[in-house]
C-alpha positions as CSV (number, residue, x, y, z in Angstrom):
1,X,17.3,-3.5,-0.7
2,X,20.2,-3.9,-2.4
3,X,23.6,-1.9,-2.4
4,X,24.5,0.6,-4.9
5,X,25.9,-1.9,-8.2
6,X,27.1,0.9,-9.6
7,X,27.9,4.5,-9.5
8,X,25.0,5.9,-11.5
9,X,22.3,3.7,-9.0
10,X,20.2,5.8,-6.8
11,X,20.6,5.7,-3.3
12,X,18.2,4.2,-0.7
13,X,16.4,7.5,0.2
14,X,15.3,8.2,-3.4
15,X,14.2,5.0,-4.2
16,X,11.8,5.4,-0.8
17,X,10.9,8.6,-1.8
18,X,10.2,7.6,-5.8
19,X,8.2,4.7,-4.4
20,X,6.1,6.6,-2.0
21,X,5.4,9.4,-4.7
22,X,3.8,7.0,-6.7
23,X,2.1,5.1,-3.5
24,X,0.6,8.9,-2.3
25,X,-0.7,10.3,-6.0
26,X,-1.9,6.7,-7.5
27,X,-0.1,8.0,-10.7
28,X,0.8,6.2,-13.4
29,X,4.8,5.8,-13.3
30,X,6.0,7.8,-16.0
31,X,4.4,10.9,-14.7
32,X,6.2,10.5,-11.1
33,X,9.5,9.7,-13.5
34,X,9.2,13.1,-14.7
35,X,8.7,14.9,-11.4
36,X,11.9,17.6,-11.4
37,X,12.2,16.6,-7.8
38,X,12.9,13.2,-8.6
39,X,14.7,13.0,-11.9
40,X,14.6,9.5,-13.1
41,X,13.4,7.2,-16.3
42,X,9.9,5.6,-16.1
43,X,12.0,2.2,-16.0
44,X,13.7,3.3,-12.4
45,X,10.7,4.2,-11.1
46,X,9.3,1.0,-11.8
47,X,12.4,-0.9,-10.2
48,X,12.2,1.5,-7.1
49,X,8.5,0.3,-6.5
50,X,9.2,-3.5,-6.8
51,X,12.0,-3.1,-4.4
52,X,10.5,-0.7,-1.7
53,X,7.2,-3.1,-2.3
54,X,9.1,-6.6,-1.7
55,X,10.9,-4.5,1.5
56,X,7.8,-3.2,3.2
57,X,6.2,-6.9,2.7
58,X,8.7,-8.4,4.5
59,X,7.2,-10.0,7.5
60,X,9.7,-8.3,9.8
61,X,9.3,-4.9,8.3
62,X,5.4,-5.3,8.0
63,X,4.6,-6.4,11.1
64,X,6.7,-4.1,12.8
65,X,5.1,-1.3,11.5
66,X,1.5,-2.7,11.0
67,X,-0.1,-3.9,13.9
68,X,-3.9,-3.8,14.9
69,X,-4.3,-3.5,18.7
70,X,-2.8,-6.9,20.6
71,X,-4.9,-6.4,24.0
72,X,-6.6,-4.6,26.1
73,X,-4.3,-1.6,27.2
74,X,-3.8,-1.0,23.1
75,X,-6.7,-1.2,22.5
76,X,-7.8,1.5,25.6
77,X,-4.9,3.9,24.3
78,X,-6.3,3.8,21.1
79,X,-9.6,4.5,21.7
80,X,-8.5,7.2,24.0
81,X,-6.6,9.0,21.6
82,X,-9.1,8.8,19.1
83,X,-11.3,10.5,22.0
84,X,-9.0,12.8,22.6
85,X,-8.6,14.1,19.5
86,X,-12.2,13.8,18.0
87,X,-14.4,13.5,20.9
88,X,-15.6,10.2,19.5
89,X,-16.0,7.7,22.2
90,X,-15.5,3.7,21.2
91,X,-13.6,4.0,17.8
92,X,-10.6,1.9,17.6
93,X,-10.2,2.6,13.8
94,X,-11.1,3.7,10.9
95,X,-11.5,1.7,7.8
96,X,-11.6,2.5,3.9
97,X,-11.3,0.8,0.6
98,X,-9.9,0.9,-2.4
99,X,-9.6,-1.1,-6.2
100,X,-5.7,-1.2,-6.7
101,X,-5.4,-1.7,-10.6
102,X,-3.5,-4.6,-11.5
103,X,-2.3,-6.4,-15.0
104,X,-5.1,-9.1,-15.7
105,X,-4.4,-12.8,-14.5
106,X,-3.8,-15.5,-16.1
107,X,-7.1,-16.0,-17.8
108,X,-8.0,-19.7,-16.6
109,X,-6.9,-20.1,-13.5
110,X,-8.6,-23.2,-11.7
111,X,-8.9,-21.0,-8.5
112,X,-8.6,-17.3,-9.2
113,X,-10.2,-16.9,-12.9
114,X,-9.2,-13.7,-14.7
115,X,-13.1,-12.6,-14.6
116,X,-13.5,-12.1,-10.9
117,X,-10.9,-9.4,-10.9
118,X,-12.8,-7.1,-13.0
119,X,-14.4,-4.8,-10.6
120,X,-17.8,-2.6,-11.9
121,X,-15.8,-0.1,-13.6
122,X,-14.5,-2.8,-16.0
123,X,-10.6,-2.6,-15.3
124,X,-8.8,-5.9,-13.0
125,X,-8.3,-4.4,-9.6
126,X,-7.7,-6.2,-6.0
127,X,-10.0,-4.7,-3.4
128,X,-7.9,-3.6,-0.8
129,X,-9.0,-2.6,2.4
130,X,-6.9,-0.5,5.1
131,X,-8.1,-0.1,8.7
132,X,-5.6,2.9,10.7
133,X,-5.8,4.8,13.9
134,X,-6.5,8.5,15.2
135,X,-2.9,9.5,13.3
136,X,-3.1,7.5,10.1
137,X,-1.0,4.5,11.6
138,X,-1.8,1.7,9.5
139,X,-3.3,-0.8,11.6
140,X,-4.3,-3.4,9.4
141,X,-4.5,-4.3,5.4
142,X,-6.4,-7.1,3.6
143,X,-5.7,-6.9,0.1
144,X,-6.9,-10.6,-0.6
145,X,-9.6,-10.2,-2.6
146,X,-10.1,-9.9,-6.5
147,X,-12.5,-6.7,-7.6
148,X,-15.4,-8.0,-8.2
149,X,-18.4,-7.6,-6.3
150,X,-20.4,-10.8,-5.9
């Protein structure tokens, strides 16, 4: 992220918080620019996303942080732990997913066509899939697919 430019920015903590707010509700942004917590323009919050976005997908920050077991003792302490809290044996994870909305491509792309990321409910959407563990760590995200079921 970048330093403060000028005396008005907002500081690294509220540009984390203003980002996750709008990662946790799946608001739009204006609503979550209105928050009395948060106090800032629709316009900030959309700059706050784009920079706390482009930091968490940094390969040194994301893989830090997002990791899917690497060998056999992770993957025994997490299946333990999911025991231990649940009393289900075996599970290393669970998995969900989700349509994230997006802006429609570019409508003839030679690879990715604007049509395929129309998902059944008729709005452009990447499929995104997240796997975590027994405390919500995220182990793993593939968000490479357009919205359309085939």
């Amino acid at each position: 992220m970048h330093p403060q430019e000028r005396a008005s920015a907002l500081n690294v903590q509220t540009k984390i918080l203003v980002a996750l707010n709008f990662f946790a509700t799946g608001s739009y942004q204006h609503p979550v620019g209105l928050n009395v917590f948060l106090g800032v323009s629709q316009a900030s919050v959309s700059r706050c996303i784009a920079e706390v976005s482009r930091a968490l997908n940094r390969p040194d920050i994301f893989n830090q942080w997002v990791q899917f077991p690497r060998n056999m003792a992770e993957l025994n302490r997490v299946q333990q732990q999911f025991y231990n809290k649940f009393q289900i044996p075996g599970v290393i994870g669970c998995i969900d997913c989700t349509h994230i909305a997006i802006f429609p491509p570019v409508l003839n792309h030679p690879i990715n066509p604007e049509y395929i990321f129309v998902n059944r409910k008729g709005y452009h959407s990447i499929n995104t899939q997240l796997i975590c563990d027994s405390s919500l760590k995220i182990l793993h995200v593939n968000a490479r697919f357009p919205g359309r079921r085939i």
